[in-house]
TIVO-2410 file (N, C-alpha, C; in nm, 3 decimals):
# residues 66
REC num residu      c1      c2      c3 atome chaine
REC   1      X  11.555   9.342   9.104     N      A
REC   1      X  11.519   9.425   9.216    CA      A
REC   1      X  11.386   9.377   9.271     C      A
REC   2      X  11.393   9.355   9.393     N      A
REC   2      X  11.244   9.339   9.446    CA      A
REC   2      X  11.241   9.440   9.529     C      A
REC   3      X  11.121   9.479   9.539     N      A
REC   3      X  11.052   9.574   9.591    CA      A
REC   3      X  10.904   9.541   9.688     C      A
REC   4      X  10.982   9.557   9.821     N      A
REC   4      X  10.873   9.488   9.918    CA      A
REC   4      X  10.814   9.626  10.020     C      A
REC   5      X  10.716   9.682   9.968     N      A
REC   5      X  10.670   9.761  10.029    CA      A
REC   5      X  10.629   9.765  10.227     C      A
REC   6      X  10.659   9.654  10.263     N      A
REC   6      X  10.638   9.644  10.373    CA      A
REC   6      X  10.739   9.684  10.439     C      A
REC   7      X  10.888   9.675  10.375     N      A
REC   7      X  11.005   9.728  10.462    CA      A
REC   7      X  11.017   9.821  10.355     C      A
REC   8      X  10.955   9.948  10.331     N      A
REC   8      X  11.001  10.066  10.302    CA      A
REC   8      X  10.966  10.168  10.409     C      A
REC   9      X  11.065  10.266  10.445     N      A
REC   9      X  11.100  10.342  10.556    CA      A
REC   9      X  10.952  10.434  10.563     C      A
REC  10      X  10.946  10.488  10.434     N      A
REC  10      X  10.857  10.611  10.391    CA      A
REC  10      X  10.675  10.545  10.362     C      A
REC  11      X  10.660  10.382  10.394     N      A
REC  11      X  10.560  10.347  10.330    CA      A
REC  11      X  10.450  10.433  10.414     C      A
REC  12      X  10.336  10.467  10.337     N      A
REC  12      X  10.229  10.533  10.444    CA      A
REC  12      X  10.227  10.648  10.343     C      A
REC  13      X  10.366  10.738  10.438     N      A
REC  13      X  10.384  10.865  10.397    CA      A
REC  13      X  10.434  10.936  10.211     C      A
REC  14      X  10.489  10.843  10.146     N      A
REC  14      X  10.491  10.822   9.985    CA      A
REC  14      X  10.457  10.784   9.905     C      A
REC  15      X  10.364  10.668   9.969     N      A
REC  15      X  10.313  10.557   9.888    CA      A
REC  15      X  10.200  10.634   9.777     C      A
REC  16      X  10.124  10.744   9.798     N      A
REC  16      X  10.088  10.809   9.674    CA      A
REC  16      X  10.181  10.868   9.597     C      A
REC  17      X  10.262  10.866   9.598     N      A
REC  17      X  10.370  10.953   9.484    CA      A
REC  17      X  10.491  10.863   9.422     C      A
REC  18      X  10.448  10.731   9.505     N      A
REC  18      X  10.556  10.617   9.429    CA      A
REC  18      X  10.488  10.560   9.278     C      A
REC  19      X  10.569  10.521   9.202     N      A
REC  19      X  10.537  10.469   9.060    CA      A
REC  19      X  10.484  10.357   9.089     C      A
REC  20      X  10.554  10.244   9.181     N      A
REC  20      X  10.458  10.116   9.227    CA      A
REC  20      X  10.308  10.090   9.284     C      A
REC  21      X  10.276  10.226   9.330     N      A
REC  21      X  10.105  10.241   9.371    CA      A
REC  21      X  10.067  10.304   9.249     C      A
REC  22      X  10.098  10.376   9.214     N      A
REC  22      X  10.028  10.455   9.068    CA      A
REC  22      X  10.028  10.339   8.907     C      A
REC  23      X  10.091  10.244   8.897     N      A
REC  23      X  10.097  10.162   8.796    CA      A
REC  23      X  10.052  10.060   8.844     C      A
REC  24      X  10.069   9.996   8.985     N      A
REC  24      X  10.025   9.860   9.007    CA      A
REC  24      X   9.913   9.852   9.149     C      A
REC  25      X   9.862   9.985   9.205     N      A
REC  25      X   9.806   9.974   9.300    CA      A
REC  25      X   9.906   9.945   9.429     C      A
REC  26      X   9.892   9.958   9.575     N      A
REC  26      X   9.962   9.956   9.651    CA      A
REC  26      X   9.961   9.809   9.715     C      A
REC  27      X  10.052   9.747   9.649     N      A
REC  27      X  10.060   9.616   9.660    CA      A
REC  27      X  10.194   9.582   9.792     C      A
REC  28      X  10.191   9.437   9.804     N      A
REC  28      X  10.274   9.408   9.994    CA      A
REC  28      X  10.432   9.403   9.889     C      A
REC  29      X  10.457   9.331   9.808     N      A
REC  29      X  10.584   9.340   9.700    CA      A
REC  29      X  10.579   9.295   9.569     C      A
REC  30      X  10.660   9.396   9.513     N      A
REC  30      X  10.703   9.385   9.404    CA      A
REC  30      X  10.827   9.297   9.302     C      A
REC  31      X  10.811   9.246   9.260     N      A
REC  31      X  10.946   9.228   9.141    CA      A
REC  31      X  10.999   9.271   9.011     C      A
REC  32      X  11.108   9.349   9.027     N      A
REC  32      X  11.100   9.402   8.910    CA      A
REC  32      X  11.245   9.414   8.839     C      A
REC  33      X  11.233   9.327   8.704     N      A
REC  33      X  11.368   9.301   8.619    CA      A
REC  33      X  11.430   9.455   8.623     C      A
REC  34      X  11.571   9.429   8.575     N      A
REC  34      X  11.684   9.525   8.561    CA      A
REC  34      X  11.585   9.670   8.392     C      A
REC  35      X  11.540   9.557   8.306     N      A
REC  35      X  11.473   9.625   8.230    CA      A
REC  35      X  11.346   9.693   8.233     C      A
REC  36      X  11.287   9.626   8.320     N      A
REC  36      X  11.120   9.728   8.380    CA      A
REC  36      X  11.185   9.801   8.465     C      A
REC  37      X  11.294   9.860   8.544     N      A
REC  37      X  11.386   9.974   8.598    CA      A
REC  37      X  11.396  10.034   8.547     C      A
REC  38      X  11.474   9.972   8.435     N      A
REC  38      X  11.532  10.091   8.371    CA      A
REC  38      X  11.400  10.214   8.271     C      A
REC  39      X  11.282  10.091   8.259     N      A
REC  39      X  11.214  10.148   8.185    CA      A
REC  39      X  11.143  10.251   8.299     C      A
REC  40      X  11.103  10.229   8.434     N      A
REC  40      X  11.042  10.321   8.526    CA      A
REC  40      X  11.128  10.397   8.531     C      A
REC  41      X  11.272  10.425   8.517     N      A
REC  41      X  11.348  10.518   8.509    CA      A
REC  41      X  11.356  10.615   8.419     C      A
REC  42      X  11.324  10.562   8.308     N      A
REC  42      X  11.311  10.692   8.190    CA      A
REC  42      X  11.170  10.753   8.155     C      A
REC  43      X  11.090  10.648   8.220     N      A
REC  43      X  10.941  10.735   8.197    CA      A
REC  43      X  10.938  10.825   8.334     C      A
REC  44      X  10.947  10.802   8.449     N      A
REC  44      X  10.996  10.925   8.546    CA      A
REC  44      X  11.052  10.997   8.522     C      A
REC  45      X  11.162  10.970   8.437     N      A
REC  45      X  11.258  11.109   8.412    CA      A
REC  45      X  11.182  11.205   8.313     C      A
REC  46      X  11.090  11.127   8.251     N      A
REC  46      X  11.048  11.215   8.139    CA      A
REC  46      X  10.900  11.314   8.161     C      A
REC  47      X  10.928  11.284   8.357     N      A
REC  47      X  10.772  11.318   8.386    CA      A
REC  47      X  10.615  11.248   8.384     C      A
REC  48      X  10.666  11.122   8.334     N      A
REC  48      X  10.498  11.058   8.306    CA      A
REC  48      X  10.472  10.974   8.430     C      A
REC  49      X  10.590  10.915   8.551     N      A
REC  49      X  10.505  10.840   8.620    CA      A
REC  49      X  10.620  10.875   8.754     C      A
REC  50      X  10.570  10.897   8.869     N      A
REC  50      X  10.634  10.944   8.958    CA      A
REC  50      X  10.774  10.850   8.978     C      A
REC  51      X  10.872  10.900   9.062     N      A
REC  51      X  11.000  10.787   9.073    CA      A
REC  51      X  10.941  10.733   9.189     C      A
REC  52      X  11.039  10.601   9.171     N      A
REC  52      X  11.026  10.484   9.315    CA      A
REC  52      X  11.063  10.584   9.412     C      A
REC  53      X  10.988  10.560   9.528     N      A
REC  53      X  11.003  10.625   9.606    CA      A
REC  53      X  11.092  10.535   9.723     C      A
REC  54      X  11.098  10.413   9.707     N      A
REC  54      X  11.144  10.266   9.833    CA      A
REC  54      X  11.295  10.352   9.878     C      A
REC  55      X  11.263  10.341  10.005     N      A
REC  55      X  11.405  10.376  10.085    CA      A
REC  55      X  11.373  10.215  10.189     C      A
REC  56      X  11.426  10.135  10.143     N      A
REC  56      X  11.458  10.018  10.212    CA      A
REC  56      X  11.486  10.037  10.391     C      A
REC  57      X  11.469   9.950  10.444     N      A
REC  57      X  11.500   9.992  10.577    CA      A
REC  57      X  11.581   9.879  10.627     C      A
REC  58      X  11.712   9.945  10.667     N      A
REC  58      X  11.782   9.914  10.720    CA      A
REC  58      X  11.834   9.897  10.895     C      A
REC  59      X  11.835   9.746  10.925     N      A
REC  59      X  11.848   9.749  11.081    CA      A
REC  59      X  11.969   9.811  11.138     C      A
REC  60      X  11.919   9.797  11.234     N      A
REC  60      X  12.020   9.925  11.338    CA      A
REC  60      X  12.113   9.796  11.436     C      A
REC  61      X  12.225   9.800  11.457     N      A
REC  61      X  12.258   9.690  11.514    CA      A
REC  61      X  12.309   9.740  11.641     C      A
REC  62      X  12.267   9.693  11.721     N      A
REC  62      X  12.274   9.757  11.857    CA      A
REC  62      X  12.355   9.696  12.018     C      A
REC  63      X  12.423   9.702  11.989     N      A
REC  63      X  12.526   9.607  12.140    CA      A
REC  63      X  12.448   9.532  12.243     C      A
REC  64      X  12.421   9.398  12.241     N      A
REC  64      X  12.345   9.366  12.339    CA      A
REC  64      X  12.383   9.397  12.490     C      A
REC  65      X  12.286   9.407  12.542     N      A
REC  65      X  12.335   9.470  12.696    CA      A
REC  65      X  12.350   9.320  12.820     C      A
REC  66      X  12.451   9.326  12.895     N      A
REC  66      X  12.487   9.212  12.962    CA      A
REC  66      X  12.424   9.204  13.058     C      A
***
């Protein structure tokens, strides 16, 4: 998983409550194995470090006009 804070939808507005600013400072991207996931996944779940907050942003594809 990479995690590129520059195309996250919510950056600005979440970026204090994401686990990637609170563990690594608010950095431009991230990389992060299937096993450092899974591990931010169970220490969030368990309450100790906020969840990823990344809502990726997705383009809008739009009919070019003639």
């Amino acid at each position: 998983m990479v995690v590129d804070c520059d195309s996250c939808e919510v950056r600005g507005k979440a970026c204090q409550e994401c686990v990637v600013s609170v563990l690594l400072g608010p950095p431009s991207t991230v990389e992060l194995d299937s096993s450092e996931r899974r591990a931010i996944d169970v220490l969030a779940g368990a309450g100790m470090v906020p969840k990823l907050r990344l809502i990726p942003i997705t383009p809008v594809n739009t009919p070019e006009v003639a």
